[in-house]
C-alpha positions as CSV (number, residue, x, y, z in Angstrom):
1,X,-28.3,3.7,7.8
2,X,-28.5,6.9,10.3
3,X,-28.0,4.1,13.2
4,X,-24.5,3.1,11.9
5,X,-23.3,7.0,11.4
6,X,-24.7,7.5,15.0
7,X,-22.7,4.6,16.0
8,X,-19.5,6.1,14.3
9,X,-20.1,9.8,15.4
10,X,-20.3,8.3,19.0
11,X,-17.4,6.1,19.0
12,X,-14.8,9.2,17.8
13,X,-14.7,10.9,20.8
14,X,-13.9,8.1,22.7
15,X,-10.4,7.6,20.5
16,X,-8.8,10.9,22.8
17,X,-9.4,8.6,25.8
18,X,-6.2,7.5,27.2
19,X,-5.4,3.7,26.3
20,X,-8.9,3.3,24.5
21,X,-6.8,2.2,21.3
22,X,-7.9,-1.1,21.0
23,X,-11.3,-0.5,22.9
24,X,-12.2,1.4,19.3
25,X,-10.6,-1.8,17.5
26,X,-13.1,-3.9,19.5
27,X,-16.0,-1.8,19.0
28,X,-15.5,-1.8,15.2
29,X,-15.6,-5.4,15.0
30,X,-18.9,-5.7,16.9
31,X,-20.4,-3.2,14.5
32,X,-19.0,-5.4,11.5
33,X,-21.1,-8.4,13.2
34,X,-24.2,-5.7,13.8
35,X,-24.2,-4.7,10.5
36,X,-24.2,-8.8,8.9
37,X,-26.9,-9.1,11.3
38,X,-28.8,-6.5,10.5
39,X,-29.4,-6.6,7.2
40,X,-31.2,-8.8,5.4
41,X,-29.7,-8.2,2.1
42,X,-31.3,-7.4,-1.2
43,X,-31.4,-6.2,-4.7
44,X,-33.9,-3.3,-3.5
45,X,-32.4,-0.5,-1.6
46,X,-32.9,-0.9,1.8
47,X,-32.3,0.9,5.2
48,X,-33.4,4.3,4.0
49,X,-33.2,7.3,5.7
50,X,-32.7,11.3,4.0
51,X,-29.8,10.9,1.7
52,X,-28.6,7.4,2.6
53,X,-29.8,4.2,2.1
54,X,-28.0,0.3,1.0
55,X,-28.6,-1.9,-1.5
56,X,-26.3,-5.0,-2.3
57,X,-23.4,-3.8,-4.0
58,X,-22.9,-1.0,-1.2
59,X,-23.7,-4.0,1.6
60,X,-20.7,-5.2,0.8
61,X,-18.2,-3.0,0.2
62,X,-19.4,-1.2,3.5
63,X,-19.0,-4.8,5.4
64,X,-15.7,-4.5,4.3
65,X,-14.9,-0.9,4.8
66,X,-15.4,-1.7,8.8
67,X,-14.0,-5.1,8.8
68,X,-11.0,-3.5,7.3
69,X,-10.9,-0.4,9.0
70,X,-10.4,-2.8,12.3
71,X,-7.8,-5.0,11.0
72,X,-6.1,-2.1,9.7
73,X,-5.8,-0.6,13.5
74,X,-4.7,-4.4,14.7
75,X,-2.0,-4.5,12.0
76,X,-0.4,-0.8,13.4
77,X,-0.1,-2.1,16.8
78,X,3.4,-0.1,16.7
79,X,2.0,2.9,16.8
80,X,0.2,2.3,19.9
81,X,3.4,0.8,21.5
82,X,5.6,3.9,20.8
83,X,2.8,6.1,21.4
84,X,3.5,7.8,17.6
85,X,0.4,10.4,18.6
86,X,-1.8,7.0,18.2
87,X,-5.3,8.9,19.5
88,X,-4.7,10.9,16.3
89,X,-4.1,8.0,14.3
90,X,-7.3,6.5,15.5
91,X,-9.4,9.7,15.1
92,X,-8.0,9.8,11.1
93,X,-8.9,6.3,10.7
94,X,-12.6,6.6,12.2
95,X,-12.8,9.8,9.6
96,X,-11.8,7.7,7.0
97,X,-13.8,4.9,7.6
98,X,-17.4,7.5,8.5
99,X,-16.7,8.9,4.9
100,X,-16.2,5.9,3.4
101,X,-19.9,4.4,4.9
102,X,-21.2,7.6,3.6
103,X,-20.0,7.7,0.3
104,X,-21.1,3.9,-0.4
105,X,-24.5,4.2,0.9
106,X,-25.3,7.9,-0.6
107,X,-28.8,7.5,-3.0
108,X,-27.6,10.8,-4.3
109,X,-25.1,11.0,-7.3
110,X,-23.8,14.8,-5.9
111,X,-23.5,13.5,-2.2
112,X,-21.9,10.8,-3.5
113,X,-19.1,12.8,-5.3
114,X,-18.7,14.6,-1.9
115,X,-17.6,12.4,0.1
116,X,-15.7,10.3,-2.6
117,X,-13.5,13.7,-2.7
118,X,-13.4,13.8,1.0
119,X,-11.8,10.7,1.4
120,X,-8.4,11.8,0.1
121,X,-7.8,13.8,3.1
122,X,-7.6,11.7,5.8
123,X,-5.8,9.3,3.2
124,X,-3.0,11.8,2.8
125,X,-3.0,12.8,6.2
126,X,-2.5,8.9,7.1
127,X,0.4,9.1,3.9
128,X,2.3,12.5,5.3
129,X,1.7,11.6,9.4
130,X,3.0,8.1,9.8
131,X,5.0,7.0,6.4
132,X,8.2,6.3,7.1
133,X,10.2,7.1,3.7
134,X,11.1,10.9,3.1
135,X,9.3,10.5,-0.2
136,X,5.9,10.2,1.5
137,X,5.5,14.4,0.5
138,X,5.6,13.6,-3.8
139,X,3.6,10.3,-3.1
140,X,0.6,12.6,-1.2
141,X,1.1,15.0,-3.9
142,X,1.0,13.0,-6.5
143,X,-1.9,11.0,-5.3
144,X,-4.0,14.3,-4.8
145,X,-3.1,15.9,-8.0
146,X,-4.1,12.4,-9.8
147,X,-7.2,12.0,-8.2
148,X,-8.5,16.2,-8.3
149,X,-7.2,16.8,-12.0
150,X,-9.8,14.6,-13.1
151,X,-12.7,15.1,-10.6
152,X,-13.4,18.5,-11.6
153,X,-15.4,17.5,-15.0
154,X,-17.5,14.8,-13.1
155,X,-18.5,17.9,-11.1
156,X,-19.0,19.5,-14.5
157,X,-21.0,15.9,-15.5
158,X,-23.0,15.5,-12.2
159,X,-24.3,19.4,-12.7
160,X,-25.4,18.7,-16.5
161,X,-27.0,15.5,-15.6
162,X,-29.1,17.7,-12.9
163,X,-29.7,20.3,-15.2
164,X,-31.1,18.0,-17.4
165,X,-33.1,15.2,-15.1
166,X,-33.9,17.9,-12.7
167,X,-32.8,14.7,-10.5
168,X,-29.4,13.2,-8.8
169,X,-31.7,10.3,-6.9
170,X,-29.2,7.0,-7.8
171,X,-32.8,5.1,-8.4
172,X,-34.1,6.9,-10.9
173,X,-31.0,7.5,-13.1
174,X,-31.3,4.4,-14.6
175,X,-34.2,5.1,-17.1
176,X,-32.3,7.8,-18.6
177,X,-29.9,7.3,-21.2
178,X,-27.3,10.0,-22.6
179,X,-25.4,9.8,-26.0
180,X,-22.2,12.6,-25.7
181,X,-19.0,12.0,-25.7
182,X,-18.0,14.6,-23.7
183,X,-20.3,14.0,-20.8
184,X,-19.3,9.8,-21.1
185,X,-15.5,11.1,-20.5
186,X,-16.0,13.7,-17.6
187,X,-18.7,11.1,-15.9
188,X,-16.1,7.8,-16.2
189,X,-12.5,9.4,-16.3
190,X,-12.4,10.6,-12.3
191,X,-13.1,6.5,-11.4
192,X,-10.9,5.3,-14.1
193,X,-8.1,7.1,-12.1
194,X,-9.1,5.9,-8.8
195,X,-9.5,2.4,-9.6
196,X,-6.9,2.5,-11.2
197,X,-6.2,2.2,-15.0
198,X,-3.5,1.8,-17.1
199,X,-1.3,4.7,-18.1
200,X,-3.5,6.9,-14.9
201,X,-1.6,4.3,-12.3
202,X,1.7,6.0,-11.1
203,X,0.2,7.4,-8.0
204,X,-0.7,4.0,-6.6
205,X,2.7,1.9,-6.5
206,X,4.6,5.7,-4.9
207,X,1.4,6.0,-2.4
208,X,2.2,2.2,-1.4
209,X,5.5,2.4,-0.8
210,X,5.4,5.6,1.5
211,X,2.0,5.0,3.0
212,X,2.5,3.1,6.7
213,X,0.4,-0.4,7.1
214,X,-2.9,1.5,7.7
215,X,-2.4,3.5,4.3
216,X,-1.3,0.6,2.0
217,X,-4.1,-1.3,3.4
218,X,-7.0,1.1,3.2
219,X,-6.0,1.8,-0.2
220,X,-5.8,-1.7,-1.5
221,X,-8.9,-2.6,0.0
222,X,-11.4,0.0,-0.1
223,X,-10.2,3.4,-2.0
224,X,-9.5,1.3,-5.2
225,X,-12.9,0.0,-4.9
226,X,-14.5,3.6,-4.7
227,X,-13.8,3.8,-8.3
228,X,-15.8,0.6,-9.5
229,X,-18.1,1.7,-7.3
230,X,-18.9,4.8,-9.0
231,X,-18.7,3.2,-11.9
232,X,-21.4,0.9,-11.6
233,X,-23.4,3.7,-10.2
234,X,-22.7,6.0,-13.4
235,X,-23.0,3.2,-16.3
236,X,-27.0,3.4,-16.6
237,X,-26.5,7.1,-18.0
238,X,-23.9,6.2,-20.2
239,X,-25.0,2.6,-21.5
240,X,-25.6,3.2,-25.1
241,X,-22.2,5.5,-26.0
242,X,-20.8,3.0,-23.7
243,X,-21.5,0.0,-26.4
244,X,-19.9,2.1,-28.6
245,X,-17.2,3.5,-26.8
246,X,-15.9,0.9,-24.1
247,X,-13.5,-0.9,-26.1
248,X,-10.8,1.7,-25.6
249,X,-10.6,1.1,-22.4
250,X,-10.8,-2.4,-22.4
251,X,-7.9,-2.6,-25.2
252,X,-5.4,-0.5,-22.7
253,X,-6.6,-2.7,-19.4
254,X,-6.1,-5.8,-21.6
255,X,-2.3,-4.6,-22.4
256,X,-1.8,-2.6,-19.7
257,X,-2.7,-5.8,-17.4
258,X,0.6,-8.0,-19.1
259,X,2.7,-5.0,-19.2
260,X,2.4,-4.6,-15.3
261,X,2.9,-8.5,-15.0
262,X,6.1,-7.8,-16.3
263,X,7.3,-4.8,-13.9
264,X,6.2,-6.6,-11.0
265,X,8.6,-9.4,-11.9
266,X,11.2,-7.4,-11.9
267,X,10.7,-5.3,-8.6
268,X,12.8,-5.8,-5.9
269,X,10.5,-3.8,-3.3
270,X,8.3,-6.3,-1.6
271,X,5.3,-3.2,-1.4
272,X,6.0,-2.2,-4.8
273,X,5.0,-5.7,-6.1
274,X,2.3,-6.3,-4.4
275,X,1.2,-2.5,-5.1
276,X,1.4,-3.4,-9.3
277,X,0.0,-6.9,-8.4
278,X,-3.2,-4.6,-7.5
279,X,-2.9,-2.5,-10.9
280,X,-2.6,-5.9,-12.6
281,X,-6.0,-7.2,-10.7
282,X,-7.9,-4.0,-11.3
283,X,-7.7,-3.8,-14.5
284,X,-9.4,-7.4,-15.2
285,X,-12.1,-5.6,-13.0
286,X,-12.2,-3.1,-15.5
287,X,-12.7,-5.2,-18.8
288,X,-15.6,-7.0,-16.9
289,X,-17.4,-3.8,-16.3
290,X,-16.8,-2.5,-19.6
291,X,-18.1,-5.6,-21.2
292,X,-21.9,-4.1,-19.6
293,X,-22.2,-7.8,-19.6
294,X,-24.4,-9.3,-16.4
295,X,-21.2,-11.8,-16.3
296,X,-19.0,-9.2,-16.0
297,X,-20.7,-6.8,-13.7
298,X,-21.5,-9.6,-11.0
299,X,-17.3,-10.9,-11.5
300,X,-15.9,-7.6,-11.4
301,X,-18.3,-6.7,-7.5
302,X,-16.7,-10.5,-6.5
303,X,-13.6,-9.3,-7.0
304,X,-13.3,-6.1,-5.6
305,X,-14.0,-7.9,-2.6
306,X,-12.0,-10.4,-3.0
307,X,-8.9,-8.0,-4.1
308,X,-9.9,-6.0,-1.0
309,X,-9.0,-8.6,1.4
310,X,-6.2,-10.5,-0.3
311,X,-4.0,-7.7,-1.1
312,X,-4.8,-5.7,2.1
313,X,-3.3,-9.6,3.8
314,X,-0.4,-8.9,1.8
315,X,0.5,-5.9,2.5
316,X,0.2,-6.9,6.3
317,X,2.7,-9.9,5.4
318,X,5.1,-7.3,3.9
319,X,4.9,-5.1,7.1
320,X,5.2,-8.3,9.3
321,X,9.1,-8.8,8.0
322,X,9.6,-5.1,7.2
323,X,9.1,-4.4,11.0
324,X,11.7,-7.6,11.9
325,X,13.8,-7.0,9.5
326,X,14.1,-3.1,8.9
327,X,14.0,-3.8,4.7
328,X,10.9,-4.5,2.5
329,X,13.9,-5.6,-0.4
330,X,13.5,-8.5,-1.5
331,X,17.6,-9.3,-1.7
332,X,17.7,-9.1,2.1
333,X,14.4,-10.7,3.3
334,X,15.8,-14.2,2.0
335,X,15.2,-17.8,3.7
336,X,12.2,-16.3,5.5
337,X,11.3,-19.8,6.3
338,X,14.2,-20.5,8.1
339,X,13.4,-17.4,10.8
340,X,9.7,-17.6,10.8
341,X,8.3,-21.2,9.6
342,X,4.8,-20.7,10.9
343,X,4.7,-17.7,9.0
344,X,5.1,-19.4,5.4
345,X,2.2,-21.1,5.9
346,X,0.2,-17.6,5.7
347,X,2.3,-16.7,3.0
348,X,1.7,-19.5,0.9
349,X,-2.1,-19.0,1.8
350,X,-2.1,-15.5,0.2
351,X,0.2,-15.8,-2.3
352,X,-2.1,-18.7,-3.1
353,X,-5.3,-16.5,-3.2
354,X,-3.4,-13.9,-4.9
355,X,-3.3,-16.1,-8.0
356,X,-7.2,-17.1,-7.9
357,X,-6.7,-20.6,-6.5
358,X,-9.3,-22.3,-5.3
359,X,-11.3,-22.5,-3.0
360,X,-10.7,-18.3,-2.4
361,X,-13.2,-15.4,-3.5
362,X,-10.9,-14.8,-6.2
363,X,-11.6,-17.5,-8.6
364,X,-15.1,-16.8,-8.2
365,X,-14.9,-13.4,-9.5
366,X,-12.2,-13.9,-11.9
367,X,-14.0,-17.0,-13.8
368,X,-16.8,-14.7,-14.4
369,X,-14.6,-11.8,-15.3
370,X,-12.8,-14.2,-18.0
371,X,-16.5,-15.6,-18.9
372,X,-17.5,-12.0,-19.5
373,X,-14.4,-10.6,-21.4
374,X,-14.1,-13.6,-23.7
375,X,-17.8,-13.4,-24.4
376,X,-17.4,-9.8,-25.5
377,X,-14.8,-11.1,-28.1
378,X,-12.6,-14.1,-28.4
379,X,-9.5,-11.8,-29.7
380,X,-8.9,-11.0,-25.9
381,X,-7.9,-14.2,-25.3
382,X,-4.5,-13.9,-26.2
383,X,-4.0,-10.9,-23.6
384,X,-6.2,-12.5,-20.8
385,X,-3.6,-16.1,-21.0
386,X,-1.0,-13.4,-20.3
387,X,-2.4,-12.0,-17.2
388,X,-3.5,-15.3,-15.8
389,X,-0.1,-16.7,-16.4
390,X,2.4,-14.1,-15.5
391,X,-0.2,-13.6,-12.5
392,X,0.9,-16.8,-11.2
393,X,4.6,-16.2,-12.3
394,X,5.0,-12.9,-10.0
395,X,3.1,-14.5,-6.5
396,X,5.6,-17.9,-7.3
397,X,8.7,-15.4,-7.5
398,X,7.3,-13.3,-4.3
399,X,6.8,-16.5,-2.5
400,X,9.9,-18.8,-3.3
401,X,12.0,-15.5,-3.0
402,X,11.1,-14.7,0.4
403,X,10.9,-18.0,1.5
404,X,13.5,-20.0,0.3
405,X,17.3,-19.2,-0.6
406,X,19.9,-17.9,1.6
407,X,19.7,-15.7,4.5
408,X,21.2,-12.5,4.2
409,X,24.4,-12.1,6.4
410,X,23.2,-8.9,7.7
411,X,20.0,-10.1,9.5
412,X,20.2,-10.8,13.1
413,X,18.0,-13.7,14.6
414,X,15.0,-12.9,16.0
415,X,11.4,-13.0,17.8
416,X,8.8,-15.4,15.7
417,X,5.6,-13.6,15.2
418,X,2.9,-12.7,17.7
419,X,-0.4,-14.1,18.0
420,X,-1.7,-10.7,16.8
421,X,0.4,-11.0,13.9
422,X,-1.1,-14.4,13.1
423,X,-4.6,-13.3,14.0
424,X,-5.1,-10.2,11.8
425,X,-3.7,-12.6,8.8
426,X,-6.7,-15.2,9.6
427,X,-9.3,-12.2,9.8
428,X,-7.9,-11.4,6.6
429,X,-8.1,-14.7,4.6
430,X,-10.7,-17.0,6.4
431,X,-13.9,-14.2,4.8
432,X,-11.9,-14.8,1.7
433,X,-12.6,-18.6,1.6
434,X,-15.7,-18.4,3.4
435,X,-17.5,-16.2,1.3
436,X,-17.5,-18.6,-1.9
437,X,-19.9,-20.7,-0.1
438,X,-22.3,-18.0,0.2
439,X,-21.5,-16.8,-3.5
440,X,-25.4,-15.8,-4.6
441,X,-24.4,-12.5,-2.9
442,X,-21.8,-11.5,-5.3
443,X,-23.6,-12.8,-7.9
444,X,-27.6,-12.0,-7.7
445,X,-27.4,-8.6,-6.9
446,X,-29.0,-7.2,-10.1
């Protein structure tokens, strides 16, 4: 793993070259395609060096970490064009992306928490630099509030684990089994936040809406993720009061997963929908890791990976009319096709994908996730119709809202897209049909 930090350390000098934007853009994608080269993936860990090492579930999430990380400096091309201090933008987004790598591949449950903490700061710096809404101050606030509030007892957690293992080492938690409540709740709340769950969600749909393309997509696709991730990591301590204890949480993701289907239909903000669309997702994630089942684990790692690209897509096609039209409301970007018909093809792609249709990532994960939840008891069947259904009710309404109808009076013709535009939405959603055919990744990794 030290060769890919070398390779990061190396490339952040070379953002405060003049014109080097998308130079750094290039470079990440050829160290996306080093890394899938590279690595021979496995259920062992692999690639070690001192703290740091990989094993599958971090292979992918740090694939898409980079491959993300470069779309998301393709999607801000605005920045570069009105020279908004875009070396700084591409120094916070290396940051970002270095302590993302390092929090995904550390072998050490301490390290881990580390960098998982550091990651809010380049986030909000992202948030309070380039948003665009005065509200971008409370949405940074409330995101770090959230997110610290609740970290401070899996500090508490981490040091009792140590002071009782006399070891942090990821590898060789997994023999040792804990049965306090306390310690199951300071261990489990901090990613139950992140990811996020029901009732803990408010900071997601106002960080969204203020963040700028880079923020809403770095969010969607890989800071959600860092809580399932930590989760997964943290579970083999708490297996057996988990049995007990997990069907909390899995009764508030079951309701809280229909109640946001019903907010997003009624949103008007094109970000804010797609930003409860995520809650919505996420918390299927969460029943199928709560389950403990093997079903469940191997659905909810599909999709995370699957949610990471789709809704990071979506929040590019958002951006896409935002920056034609001014608006992100939904009452003003009407008859879309009529301006842009090329670009209703990528909608209806997306939207498509956003509804687990086949042949996308996302059906793969969620027909294990539904497997797994209904396995665990055939009661949740009445929530899990809901979610599936109204699923597909909000991505119909985003779609046939901004496509069809008509056109506002206000809205001046204009430009079709670019072929960047229509680039970065293929990087986004040809991995996500791609990957089905090489599935046994998501799904072998135990």
């Amino acid at each position: 793993m030290l060769k890919i930090f070398l390779m990061m350390l190396f490339l952040i000098p070379l953002c405060f070259l003049k014109k080097s934007y998308w130079m750094v853009q290039n470079i990440l994608f050829f160290m996306s395609f080093l890394f899938i080269i590279n690595n021979f993936y496995s259920i062992y860990w692999m690639n070690i060096s001192y703290f740091f090492a990989c094993d599958i579930l971090s292979y992918g999430l740090i694939l898409l970490s980079i491959w993300i990380s470069a779309l998301m400096l393709m999607a801000s091309e605005q920045i570069n064009r009105v020279n908004m201090f875009n070396n700084f933008f591409v120094f916070m987004v290396l940051i970002l992306l270095l302590l993302l790598l390092l929090s995904f591949s550390s072998m050490n449950l301490f390290m881990f928490y580390l960098f998982f903490e550091s990651s809010l700061i380049p986030t909000l710096f992202l948030i309070l630099g380039w948003g665009a809404q005065f509200e971008r101050l409370q949405a940074g606030i409330y995101l770090l509030f959230y997110t610290l509030l609740v970290s401070l007892p899996l500090l508490v957690g981490i040091f009792f684990v140590f002071n009782n293992l006399m070891t942090l080492e990821i590898s060789f938690l997994s023999e040792q089994y804990f049965e306090m409540t306390l310690l199951y709740l300071s261990l489990i709340f901090a990613f139950l936040v992140k990811m996020p769950m029901f009732l803990v969600h408010l900071w997601l749909p106002k960080a969204h809406v203020e963040a700028p393309i880079s923020g809403s997509m770095i969010l969607a696709g890989i800071l959600l993720k860092l809580g399932g991730y930590g989760l997964l990591r943290v579970f083999p301590l708490i297996q057996k009061i988990g049995v007990i204890n997990n069907f909390s949480w899995i009764s508030i993701s079951l309701i809280g997963g229909v109640w946001v289907s019903f907010i997003c239909l009624r949103q008007t903000d094109l970000k804010a929908l797609i930003a409860y669309s995520s809650v919505a997702h996420m918390s299927i994630v969460l029943m199928g890791l709560m389950t403990l089942s093997y079903w469940g684990i191997c659905g909810a790692y599909t999709l995370m990976i699957a949610h990471g690209l789709c809704s990071s897509g979506m929040f590019c096609l958002a951006n896409i009319i935002y920056e034609k039209t001014g608006s992100r409301s939904l009452l003003i970007n009407r008859g879309m096709l009529n301006f842009m018909p090329s670009m209703a093809l990528w909608w209806f792609l997306l939207c498509s994908a956003n509804m687990a249709a086949p042949p996308t990532l996302n059906l793969l994960g969620e027909i294990s996730l539904l497997n797994s939840i209904v396995g665990w008891s055939w009661l949740t069947m009445l929530g899990l119709a809901g979610i599936s259904f109204f699923s597909a009710s909000y991505t119909l309404y985003i779609y046939s809202y901004s496509q069809h109808g008509k056109i506002y009076s206000g809205t001046y013709s204009f430009l079709s897209s670019s072929t960047r535009e229509y680039l970065l939405l293929f990087l986004h959603w040809f991995p996500l049909n791609l990957l089905i055919l090489k599935s046994e990744m998501s799904l072998l990794w135990i």
